[in-house]
C-alpha positions in Angstrom: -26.6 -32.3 -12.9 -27.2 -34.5 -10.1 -30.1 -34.1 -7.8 -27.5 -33.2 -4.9 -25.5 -30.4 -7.0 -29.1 -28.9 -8.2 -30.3 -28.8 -4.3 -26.4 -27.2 -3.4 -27.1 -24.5 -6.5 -30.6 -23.8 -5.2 -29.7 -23.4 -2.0 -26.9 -20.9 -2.7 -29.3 -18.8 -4.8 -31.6 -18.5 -2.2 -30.2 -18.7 1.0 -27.4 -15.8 0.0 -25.0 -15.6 3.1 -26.3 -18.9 4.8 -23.8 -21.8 5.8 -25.4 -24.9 4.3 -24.3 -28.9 4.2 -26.6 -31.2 2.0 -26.0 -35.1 2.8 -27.1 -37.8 0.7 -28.6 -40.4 3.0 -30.2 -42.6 0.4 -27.1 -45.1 1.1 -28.7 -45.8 4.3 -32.4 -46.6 2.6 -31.0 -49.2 0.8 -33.3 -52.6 1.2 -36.1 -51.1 2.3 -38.7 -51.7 -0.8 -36.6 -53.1 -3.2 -34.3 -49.8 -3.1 -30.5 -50.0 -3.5 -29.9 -46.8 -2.3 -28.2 -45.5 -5.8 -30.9 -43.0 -6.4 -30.5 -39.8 -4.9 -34.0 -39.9 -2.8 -33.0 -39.2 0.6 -31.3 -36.2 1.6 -30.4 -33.9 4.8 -29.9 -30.6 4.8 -27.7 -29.2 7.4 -28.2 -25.1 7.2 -26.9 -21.8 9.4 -28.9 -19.0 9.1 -26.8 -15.7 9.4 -27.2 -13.9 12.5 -28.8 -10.7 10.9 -32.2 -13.1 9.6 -35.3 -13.0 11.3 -36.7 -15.8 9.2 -37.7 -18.8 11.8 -37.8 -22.0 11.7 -41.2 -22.8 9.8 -40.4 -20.4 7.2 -37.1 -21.6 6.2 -38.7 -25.4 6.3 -41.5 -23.9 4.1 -39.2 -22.1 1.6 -36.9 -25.4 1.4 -40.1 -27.6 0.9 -41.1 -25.0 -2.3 -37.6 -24.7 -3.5 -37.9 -28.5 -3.7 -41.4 -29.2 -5.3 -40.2 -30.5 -8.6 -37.8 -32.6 -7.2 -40.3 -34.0 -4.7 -42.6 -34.9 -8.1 -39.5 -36.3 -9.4 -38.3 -39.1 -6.8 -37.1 -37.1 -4.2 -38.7 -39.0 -1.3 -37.2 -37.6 2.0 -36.0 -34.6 3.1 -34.2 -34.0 7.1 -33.8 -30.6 7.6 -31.4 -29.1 10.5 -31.6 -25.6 11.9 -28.8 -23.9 13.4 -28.9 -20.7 15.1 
């Protein structure tokens, strides 16, 4: 599974009722220290929290971040993460 479909499943398993986009920006990276942008390390998660959550915005950042640990030890290099109300 690619790193974007494994972030997707994550993210549905977690966030149950949540609107969420995931983007892979690494395209735009490539050049910048010898990268060609092929490698699935930038990403940017686009996410709607339901109406009915009283989780704010740390939290959700926090639980992304620790959803994404051993992808982050594994080449995932940078993460954007949008909050919408």
């Amino acid at each position: 599974m690619n790193r974007k479909k494994r972030i997707e499943s994550l993210l549905l398993k977690n966030f149950i009722n949540w609107k969420f986009t995931v983007i892979d920006n690494s395209a735009q990276h490539s050049g910048h220290n010898n990268f060609d942008g092929t490698q699935e390390t930038h990403f940017c998660i686009v996410i709607k929290k339901p109406f009915s959550s009283k989780d704010n915005r740390i939290s959700i950042h926090r639980k992304i971040y620790k959803l994404l640990k051993d992808d982050f030890q594994n080449g995932l290099h940078a993460l954007e993460i949008k909050i919408a109300n």
